[in-house]
Each structure stands twice: as C-alpha cells, then as structure tokens.
C-alpha positions as MATLAB code, in Angstrom:
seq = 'XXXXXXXXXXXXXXXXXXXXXXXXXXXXXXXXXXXXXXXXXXXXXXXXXXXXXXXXXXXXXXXXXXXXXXXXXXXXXXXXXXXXXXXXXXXXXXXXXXXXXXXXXXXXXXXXXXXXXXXXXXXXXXXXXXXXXXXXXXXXXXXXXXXXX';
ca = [
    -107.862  -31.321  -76.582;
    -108.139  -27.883  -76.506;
    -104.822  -25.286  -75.133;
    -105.136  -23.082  -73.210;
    -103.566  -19.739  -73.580;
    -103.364  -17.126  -70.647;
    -104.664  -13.450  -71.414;
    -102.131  -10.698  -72.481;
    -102.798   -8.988  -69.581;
    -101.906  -12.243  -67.351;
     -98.583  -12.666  -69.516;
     -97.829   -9.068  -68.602;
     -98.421  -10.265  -64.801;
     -95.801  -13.263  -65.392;
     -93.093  -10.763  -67.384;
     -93.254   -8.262  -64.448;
     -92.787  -11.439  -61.825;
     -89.954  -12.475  -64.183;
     -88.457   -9.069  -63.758;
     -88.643   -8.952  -60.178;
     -87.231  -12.438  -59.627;
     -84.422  -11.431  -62.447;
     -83.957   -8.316  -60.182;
     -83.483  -10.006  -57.143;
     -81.524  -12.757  -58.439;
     -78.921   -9.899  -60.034;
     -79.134   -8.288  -56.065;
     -77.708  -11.365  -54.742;
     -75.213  -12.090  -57.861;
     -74.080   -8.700  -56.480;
     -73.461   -9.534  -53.172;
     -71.578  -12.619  -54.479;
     -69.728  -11.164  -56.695;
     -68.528   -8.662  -54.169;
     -67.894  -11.091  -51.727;
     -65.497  -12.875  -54.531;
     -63.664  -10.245  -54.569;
     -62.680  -10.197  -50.790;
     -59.630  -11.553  -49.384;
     -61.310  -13.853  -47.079;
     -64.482  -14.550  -49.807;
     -67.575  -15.936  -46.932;
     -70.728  -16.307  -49.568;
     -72.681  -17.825  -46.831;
     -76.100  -19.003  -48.131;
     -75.928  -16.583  -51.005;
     -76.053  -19.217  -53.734;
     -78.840  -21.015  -51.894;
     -81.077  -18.039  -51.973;
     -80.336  -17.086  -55.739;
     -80.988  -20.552  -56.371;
     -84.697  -20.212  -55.261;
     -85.182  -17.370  -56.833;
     -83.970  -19.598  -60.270;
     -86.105  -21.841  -59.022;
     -89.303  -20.064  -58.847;
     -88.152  -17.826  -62.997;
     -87.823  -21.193  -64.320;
     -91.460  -21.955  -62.792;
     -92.734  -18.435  -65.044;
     -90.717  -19.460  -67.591;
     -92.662  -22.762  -68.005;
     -95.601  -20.884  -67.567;
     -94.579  -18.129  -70.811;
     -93.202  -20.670  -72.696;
     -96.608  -22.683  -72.384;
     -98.569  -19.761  -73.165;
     -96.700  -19.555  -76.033;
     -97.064  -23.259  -77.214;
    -101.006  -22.744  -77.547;
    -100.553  -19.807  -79.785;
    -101.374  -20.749  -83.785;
     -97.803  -21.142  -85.545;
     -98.299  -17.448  -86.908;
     -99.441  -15.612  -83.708;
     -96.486  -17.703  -81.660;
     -93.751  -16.930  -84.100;
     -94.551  -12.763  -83.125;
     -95.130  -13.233  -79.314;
     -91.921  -15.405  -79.291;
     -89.901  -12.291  -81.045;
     -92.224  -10.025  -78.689;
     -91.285  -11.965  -75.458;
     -86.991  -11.881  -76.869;
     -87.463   -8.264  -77.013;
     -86.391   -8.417  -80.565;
     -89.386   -6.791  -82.164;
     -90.138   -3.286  -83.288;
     -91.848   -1.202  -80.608;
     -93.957    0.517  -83.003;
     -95.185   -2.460  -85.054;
     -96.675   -3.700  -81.236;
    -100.220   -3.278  -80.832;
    -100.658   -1.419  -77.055;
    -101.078   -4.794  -75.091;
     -98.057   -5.621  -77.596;
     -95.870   -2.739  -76.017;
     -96.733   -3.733  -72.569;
     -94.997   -7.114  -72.852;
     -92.040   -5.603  -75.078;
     -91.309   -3.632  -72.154;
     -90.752   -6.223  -69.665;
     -89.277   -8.582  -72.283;
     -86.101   -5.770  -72.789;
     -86.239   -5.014  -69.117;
     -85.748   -8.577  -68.521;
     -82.875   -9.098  -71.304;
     -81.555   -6.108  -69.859;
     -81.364   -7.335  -66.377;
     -80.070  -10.924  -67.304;
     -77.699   -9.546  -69.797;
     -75.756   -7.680  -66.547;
     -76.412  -10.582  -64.109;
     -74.551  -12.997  -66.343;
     -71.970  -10.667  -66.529;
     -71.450  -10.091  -62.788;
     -71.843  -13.994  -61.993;
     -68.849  -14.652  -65.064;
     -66.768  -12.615  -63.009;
     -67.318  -13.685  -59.675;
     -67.036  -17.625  -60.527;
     -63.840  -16.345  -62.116;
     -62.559  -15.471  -59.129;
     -64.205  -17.956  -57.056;
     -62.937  -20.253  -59.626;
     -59.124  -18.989  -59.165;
     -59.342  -18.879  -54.923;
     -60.610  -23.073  -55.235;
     -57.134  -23.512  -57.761;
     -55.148  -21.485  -55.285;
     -56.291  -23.382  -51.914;
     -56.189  -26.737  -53.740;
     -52.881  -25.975  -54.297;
     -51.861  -25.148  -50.975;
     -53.761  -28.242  -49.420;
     -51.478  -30.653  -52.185;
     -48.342  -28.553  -51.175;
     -49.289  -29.094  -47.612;
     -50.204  -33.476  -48.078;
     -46.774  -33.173  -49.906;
     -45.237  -31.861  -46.960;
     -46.502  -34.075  -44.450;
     -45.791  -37.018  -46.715;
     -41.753  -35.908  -46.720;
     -41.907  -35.407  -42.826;
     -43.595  -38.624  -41.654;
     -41.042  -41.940  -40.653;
     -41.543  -44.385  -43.112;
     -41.434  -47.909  -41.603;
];
C-alpha cells in the first residue's frame, strides 16, 4: 500500500488553519479567563465554543501528523523538528521556511493560551472550593435546625 503524503504547499495550508483555530481558541481562553476573574464569573457557552474549535485543531493535527507518517524515516525526522519549530531557519529550504513560520507562530500562540487557561481554571478552580464550601456550611446548617423525630 502506498502513503500518501500531502504537498508542502498543502501542509502550509493546514499550519496557517492551525494558527487561526489556535488564534481563536486563545480569543475565547481570553474571554474566559477574564470572566474568571469577575466577582460574579458567567462563562456562558465559552467552553463549548473553544471546545469546537479543539475539536476541529485536533482534526489538522491528524491530518499533519499523517502527513508526517508517510515521510521516509530521514525526511520525517526533519519535518517533525520543522513542524516543533525547533529547527534552524537558515538550514530550511524556502518551502522549509514557510512551514517554520507557522510552526513558531503556532508554539507561540499555544505557549500563551496555556498560560491564560492555567490561570483562569485556577481561579475557576478556587470559586467551585469556595461555593462547595458554602453549600456544606449551609446542609450543615439546616441539618442543626431541623426537629429530629
């Protein structure tokens, strides 16, 4: 069986869609994490819209890693470094440079989105603790006000 392996210029294609969905998924990580940082946090279907967005870079992902996966051993060991954006610039043939530049764009972009999302589930993370609290504190006061038969 033979593999099939998409053109350069396609894989550039799929790292500037990767890009763009990175880009909007950081937009709404954004919006979350400013929302976590209200006093009254309302995130609304923020998480369900990032999550399509995940959705659809895991679906490019697939498609790069794939692409990848029907290189020789020799030619998919340097597209793999290319793709991590660990590779030097000027050792890239021009097609080479093309997908170098999205792969550190990408990085780049997922590096700060982590980042942001860290912080807000922090937060999110300490306003669940502080209302599950408050709900056991208020079951525990119920339980002491109630007749017992």
């Amino acid at each position: 069986m033979e593999k099939k392996t998409i053109s350069g210029q396609t894989l550039a294609v799929c790292l500037e869609q990767k890009f763009i969905l990175l880009t909007r998924i950081s937009d709404i990580t954004k919006q979350i994490e400013v929302q976590s940082r209200q006093d009254t946090m309302q995130l609304g279907d923020l998480p369900v819209k990032r999550q399509v967005y995940i959705d659809r870079l895991k679906k490019c992902g697939r498609m790069i890693a794939a692409s990848c996966r029907a290189l020789p051993e020799r030619e998919r060991e340097r597209r793999e470094k290319i793709l991590s954006g660990d590779f030097p610039k000027e050792d890239c043939t021009p097609e080479e440079t093309v997908l170098l530049k999205y792969a550190v764009q990408c990085r780049d972009v997922l590096q700060k989105t982590l980042k942001m999302d860290r912080d807000a589930r922090g937060r999110i993370q300490k306003e669940c603790d502080r209302l599950q609290q408050l709900l056991h504190a208020a079951r525990n006061t119920k339980k002491r006000k109630s007749p017992r038969f």
